[in-house]
N, C-alpha and C positions, 0 to 999 in steps of 0.2 A: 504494500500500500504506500501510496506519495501524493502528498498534497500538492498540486498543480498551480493552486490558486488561490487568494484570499480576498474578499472584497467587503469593504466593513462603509457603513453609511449611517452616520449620525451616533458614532461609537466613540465618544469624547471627544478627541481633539483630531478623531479623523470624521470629515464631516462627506468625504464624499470619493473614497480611494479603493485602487487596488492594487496587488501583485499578480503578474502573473509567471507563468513558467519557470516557477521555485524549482532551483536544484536542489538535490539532496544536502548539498554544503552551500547555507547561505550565510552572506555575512551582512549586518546592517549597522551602516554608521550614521550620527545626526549629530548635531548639536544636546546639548541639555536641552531637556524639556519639550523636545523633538515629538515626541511618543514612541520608543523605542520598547521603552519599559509596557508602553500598552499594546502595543504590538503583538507582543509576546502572551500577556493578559489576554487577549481574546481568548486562548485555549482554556487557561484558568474558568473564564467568564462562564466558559459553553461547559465544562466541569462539574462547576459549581452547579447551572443548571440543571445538570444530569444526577447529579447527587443530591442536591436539596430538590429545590426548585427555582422558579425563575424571580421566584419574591425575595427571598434569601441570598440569591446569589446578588443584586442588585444590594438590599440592604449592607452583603459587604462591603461594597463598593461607594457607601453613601446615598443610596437610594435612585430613583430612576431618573430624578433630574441634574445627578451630579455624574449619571454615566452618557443620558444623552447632550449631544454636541451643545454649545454653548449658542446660541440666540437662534434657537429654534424651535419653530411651534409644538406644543408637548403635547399637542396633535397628532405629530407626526409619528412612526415607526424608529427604533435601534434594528439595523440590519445587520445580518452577520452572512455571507456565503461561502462556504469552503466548497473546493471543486477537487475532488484527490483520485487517483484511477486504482485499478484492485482487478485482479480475476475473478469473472462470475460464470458457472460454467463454460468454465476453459477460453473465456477470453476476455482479453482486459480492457474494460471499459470506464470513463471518465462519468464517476458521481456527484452530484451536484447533491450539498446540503444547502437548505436556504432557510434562515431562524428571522423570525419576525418580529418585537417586542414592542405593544405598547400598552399604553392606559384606556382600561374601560371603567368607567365611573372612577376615577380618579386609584384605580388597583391594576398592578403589571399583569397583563397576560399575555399569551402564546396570539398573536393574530393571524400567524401561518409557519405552519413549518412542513416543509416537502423535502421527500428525499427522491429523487430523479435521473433517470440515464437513460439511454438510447439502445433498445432490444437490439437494434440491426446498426448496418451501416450509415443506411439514409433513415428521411423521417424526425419529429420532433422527439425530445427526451418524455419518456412514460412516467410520470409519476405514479410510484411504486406504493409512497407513503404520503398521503397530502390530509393536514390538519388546521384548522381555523378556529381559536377559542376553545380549545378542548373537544371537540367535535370532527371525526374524520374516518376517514378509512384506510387500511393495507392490503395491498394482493397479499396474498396467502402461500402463491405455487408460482413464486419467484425464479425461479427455472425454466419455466417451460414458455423458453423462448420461441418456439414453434406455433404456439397459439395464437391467434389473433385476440385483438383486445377484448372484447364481447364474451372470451372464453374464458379470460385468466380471470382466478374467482379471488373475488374483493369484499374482504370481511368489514361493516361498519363499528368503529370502535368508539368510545371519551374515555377523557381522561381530566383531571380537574385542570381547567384555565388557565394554571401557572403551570402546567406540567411540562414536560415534552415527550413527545409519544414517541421517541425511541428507548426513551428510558428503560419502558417494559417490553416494546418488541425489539431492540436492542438486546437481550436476554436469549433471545429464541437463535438458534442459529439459521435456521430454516429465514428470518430474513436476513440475508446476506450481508448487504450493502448496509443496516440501521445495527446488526452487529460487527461490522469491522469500526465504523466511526464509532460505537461505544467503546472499543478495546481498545482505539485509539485516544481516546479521550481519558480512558481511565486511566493508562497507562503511560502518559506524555510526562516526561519529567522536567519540572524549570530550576537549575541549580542556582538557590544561594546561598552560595557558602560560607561558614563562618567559622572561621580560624579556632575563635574561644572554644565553640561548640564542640569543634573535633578534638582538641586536645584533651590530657588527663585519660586517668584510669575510668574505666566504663563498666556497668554491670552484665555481664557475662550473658544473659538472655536478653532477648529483643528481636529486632528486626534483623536480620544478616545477610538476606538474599541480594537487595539492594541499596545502595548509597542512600541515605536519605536525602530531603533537598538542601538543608544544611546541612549534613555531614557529620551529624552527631552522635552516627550510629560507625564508624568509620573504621574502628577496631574489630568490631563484631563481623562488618562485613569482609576486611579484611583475613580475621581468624577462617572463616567460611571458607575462603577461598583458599587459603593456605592449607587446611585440612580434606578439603573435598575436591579440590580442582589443582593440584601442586603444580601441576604443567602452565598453566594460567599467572597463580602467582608466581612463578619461577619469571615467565616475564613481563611482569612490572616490576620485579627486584632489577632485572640485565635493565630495562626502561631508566629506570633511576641512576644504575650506577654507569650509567651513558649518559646520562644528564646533570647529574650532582655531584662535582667535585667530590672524591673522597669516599661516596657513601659507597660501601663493600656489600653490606645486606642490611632485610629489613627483615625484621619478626613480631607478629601479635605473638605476646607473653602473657600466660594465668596466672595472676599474682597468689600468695598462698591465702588471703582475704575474697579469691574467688571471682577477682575483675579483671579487667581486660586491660592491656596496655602495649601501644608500638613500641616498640625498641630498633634505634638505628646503629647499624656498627660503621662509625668512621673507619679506613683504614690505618690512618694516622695515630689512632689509639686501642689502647688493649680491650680497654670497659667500653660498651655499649652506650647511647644516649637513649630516655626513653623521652615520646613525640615531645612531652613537657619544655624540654631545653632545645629540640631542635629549630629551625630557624623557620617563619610562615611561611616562605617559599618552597621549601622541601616539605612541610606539611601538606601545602596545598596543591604541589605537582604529584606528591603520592595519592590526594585524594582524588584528580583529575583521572590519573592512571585507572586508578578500582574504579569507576566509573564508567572509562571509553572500554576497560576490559570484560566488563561484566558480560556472562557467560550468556544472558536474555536481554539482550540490548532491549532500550524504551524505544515502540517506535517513532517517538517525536523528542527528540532532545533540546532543550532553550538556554545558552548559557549569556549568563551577561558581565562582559567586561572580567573577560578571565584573565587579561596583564597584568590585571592588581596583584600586588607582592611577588609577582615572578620575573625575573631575570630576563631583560632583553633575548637575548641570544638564545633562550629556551623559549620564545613565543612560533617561531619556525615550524620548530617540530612539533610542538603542543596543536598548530593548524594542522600538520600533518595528521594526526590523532584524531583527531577532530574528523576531517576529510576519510580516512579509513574507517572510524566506525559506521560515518553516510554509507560507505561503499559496501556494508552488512546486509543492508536492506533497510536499513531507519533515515531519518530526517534530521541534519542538526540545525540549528537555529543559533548562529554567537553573535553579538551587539560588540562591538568596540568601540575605544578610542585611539587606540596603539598604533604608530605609522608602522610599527614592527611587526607587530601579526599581519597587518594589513601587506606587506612587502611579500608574505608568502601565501597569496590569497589571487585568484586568478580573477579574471578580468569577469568573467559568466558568473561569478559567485558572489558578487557585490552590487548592492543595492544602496540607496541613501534617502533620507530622508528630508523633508524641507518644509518648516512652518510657516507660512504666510498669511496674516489675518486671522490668527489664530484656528486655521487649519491646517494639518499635512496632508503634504502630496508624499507619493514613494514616487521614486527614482530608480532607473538600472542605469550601472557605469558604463555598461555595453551598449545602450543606444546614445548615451554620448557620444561626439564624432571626435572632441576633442580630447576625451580620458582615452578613447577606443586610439585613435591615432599617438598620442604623448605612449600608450602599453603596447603599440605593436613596432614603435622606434629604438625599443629595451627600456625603458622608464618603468619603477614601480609601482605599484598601486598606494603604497605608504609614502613616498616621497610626494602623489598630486595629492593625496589627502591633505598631508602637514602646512606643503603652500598653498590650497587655497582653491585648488580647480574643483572642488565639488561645491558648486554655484548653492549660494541660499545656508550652507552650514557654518559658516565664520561667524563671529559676536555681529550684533546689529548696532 
């Protein structure tokens, strides 16, 4: 599954945008206050809906007039459209979600949500799943592309108002298409990591399968992996000591009080450091590593601004990392400001953003003529950042 597209309308500070033709390794840079960070939040958003509801997920976010776009009639719709392609009986076709939000008597509800694709070649896309207000219906025998529409049988369903009706046929695998976008939604991870978080000794049970989004399960997942997958951890230990001066191995250790703790062996000295005294930047390139290593990659990964505390000259290959876990089969998603990650970042992989009138546009650096021309004369992508050629993102 790859998301193809994104298109968001009256979603804070994008009042009227899209992406399209998302590679797997996308990088996006802007200004402060750009929307960079809500960008990234639309998945959270749709999430949230999927787990609560659409009243809830708003209320985190300050309610429905602090998510829709600033001087707009509250009237209007929050649109959200992802467009992502998946194999459906053996061939891969481009699904359209399309989430509608607004206010009826002054309370959020669902005012359309359709899930959509194209049985054949030609022809318009068949909504599969189409809801308005809690009220709609699903085909059932989602397969039998053979059918003519008048055949393929369509169950009438509700669901309460705020709901979203993939919620529960999302559940069913029999629907295809409303169960991969749940699996992807459940499963999208947005790293923000926090140094404090991951340091110190931890208690021995919890979470272990996956990094959490802070990283405060880091040990744990670590241990897991060292004990269940040694081939795996073996390389992010060579990862490290290819990257970090000095560091010979790394080991999660059971203290005799029954908790968990890193332990690094400099080569330089006899004793071991445990993560407590090692420095943030080797804490947090080892949490990167368990992360892009893990055995069930997420398939939507969102990191933001992952230069912080790490060493110029290891942003290179941290993209590289990056770029091979996309090449898994998952999606990554990194926000920077770095002209140094950005130097190892290809011309097709870079997008920007631009506020104007208190709305964003998204940008590709590839349909620039003048980025496209400055990267194919040997110029890098981080050198036009720093001076200035991505129009609209310098201070005002």
């Amino acid at each position: 599954m790859k998301i193809e597209s994104i298109r968001l309308k009256n979603f804070k500070n994008f009042r009227d945008a899209r992406i399209d033709n998302l590679p797997r390794f996308c990088v996006i840079v802007g200004a402060n206050g750009s929307g960079k960070s809500t960008l990234f939040d639309v998945f959270g958003f749709i999430k949230d809906c999927l787990t609560f509801n659409v009243r809830q997920a708003l209320q985190a976010r300050g309610g429905f007039q602090e998510v829709m776009s600033r001087n707009v009639n509250l009237d209007e719709s929050i649109e959200i459209e992802l467009c992502f392609r998946m194999e459906i009986a053996g061939v891969e076709r481009l699904v359209t979600y399309l989430l509608r939000i607004g206010l009826n008597d002054r309370k959020p509800v669902v005012r359309r949500e359709i899930l959509r694709y194209k049985r054949g070649r030609y022809g318009s896309p068949f909504h599969f799943i189409d809801f308005a207000n809690g009220v709609g219906s699903a085909v059932t025998n989602e397969e039998d592309f053979d059918k003519q529409d008048d055949t393929l049988e369509r169950e009438a369903q509700s669901v309460a108002p705020d709901a979203l009706a993939i919620k529960g046929l999302g559940q069913f695998a029999r629907f295809k298409a409303a169960n991969a976008l749940r699996q992807l939604l459940e499963n999208w991870h947005v790293s923000d990591f926090h140094i404090n978080l991951a340091r110190g000794s931890k208690d021995a049970i919890g979470e272990s399968n996956h990094l959490s989004v802070t990283g405060d399960n880091l040990q744990l997942v670590a241990r897991n992996l060292f004990e269940n997958d040694p081939d795996r951890f073996a390389k992010i230990v060579a990862a490290m000591q290819h990257r970090v001066p000095g560091i010979s191995d790394v080991e999660p250790v059971l203290t005799q009080d029954g908790r968990l703790i890193l332990r690094f062996q400099d080569q330089q000295f006899t004793d071991p450091f445990i993560d407590r005294y090692v420095s943030d930047g080797t804490i947090k390139l080892f949490a990167y590593l368990v992360l892009l290593y893990d055995p069930d990659p997420h398939p939507l990964l969102c990191v933001e601004e992952p230069e912080n505390q790490l060493y110029p000259t290891l942003l290179w290959e941290l993209a590289e990392e990056f770029r091979a876990y996309a090449e898994q089969g998952g999606q990554v998603l990194v926000s920077t400001h770095s002209p140094d990650f950005l130097n190892a970042i290809q011309l097709d992989e870079v997008y920007w953003l631009v506020r104007e009138q208190g709305s964003t546009k998204i940008l590709r650096a590839r349909d620039d003529a003048q980025i496209s021309a400055f990267i194919a004369e040997g110029d890098q992508m981080g050198y036009l950042w720093k001076e200035g050629f991505f129009r609209g993102t310098g201070p005002q």
